[in-house]
N, C-alpha and C positions, 0 to 999 in steps of 0.2 A: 594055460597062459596066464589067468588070472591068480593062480595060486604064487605062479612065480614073481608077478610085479608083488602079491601082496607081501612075497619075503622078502624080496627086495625092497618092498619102504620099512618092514620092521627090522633093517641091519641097522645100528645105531651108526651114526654118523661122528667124526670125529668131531670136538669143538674145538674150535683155537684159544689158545690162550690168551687169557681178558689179561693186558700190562694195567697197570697200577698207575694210577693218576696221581702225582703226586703233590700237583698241585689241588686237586679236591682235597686232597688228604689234608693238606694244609691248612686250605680255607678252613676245613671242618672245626677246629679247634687254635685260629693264628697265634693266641696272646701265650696259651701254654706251649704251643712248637717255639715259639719267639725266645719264651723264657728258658726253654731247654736248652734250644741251639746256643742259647747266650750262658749257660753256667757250663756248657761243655767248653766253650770256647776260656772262659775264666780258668774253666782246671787246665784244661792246655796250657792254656800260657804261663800259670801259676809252677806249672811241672817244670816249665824250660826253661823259665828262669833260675829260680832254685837250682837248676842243676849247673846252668852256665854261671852263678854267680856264686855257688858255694863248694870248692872247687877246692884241692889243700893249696894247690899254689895261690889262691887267692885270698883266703881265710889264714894261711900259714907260709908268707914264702919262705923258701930255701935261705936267700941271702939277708933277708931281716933273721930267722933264727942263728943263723952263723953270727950276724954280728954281734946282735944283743949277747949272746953267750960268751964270747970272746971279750966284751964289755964287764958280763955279772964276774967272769973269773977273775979279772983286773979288779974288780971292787971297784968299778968307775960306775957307782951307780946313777949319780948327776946326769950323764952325759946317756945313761940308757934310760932315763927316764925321758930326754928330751929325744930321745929319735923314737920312743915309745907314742907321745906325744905326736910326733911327724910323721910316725906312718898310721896309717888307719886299717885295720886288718882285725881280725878274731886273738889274735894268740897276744897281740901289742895291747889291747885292752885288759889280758888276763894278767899281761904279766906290772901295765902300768899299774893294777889294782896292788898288786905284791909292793911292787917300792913303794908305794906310798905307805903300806901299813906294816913295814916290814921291822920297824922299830918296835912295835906294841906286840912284838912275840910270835913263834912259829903257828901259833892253831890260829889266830887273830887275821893273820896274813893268810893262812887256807883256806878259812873264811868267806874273808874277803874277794878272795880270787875264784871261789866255787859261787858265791852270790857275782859276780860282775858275770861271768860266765853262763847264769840263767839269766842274767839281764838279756845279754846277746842274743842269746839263743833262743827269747821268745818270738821275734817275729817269724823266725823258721820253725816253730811248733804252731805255731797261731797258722800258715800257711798248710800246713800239712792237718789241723783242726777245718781249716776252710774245705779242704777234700773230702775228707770226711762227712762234713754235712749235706756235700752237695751230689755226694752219694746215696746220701741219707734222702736228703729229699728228694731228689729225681725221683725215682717207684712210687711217692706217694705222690707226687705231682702228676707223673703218668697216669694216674690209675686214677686220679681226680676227672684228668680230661675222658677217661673211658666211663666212667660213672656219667660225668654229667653227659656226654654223646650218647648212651645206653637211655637215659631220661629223655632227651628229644625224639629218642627215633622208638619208645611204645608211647610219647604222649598221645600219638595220635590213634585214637581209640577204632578208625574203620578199619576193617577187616577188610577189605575187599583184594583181589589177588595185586593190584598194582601195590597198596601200601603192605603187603607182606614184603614184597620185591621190594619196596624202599626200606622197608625193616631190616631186611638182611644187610642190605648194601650200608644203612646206618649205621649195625654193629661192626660191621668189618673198617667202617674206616672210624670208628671210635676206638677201636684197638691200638690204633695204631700210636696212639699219643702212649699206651703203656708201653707199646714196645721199643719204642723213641725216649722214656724217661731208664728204663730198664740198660739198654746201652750205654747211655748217659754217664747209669750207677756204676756199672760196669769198668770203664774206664776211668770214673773217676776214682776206685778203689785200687784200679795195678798203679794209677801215677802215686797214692799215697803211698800203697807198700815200698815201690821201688824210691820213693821220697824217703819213705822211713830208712830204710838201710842205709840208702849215700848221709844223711843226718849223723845216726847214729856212726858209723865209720868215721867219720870226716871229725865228728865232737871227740869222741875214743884219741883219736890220734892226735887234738888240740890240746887234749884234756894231760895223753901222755908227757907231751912237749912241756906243756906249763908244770905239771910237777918236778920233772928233771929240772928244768927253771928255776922252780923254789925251792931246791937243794941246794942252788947255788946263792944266795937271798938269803939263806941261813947260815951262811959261815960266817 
């Protein structure tokens, strides 16, 4: 009977699983969770902008390229400079740079119209540079808050079983700022890439329009 209670206490007993406190995890480290949650939230919204506001019908409509062109083939250039002028748009900037320099000769006005064109088009690089960094830094932000959480939880030099047990429990939630800066990186790398492409497309096809444009500028 004794043999059997004693197998009976050595079956190992199931543990339940410890959930995650995630406001300790928080407290552990506030200023750099703070600073994370806040440049994920920067690339988010950096993402959806850009993508709702740079758009070809927005940057290139339909019915400003029909007219202006309907305008350059008339040689009414007055009058398409002034509705160049009045609308505010990506292609109405490239092509107001044309008439203005379209007298001083075809390479002078390509110029012109390739320089007016990275004028525009820096604050949409500068945005997509801002993803970038904030990809950049996230993982070494993260790994800041796990260093220094790894530094408070061996400063304390007793051994005794309670502070091993706070030991462990220190390192696990000092992790967790790297795996919080990690994801951070993570997403803010697909919103550049998928930023790069609508960019580069969306300029490609600004870029086609204005040349056919300045075919018509040179007759």
């Amino acid at each position: 009977m004794n043999l059997f209670l004693l197998a009976v206490d050595t079956i190992p007993t199931k543990i339940a699983p410890q959930l995650i406190d995630l406001k300790k995890i928080f407290v552990s480290s506030p200023l750099i969770y703070a600073v994370l949650v806040l440049m994920s939230t920067a690339s988010l919204t950096l993402w959806i902008y850009t993508l709702a506001t740079f758009r070809p019908k927005e940057i290139m409509p339909k019915s400003f390229s029909q007219e202006i062109r309907k305008l350059l083939e008339a040689k009414q250039f007055d009058k398409a400079k002034e509705m160049c002028r009045a609308q505010s748009n990506f292609l109405s900037s490239l092509v107001a740079a044309g008439l203005t320099t379209r007298e001083l000769g075809p390479q002078v006005m390509i110029d012109a119209m390739k320089s007016e064109g990275k004028r525009v088009s820096t604050p949409l690089w500068q945005r997509l540079s801002m993803l970038n960094d904030i990809a950049l830094v996230a993982p070494m932000l993260g790994l800041l808050g796990t260093v220094i959480g790894m530094f408070y939880a061996f400063y304390d030099v007793n051994r005794s079983i309670e502070s091993i047990n706070a030991l462990f429990d220190g390192l696990g939630i000092a992790v967790g700022t790297t795996v919080v800066g990690l994801i951070v990186a993570i997403l803010a790398m697909v919103f550049a890439t998928t930023l790069r492409y609508r960019l580069v497309r969306n300029l490609s096809l600004v870029e086609n329009e204005a040349l056919a444009l300045s075919a018509l500028l040179n007759r």
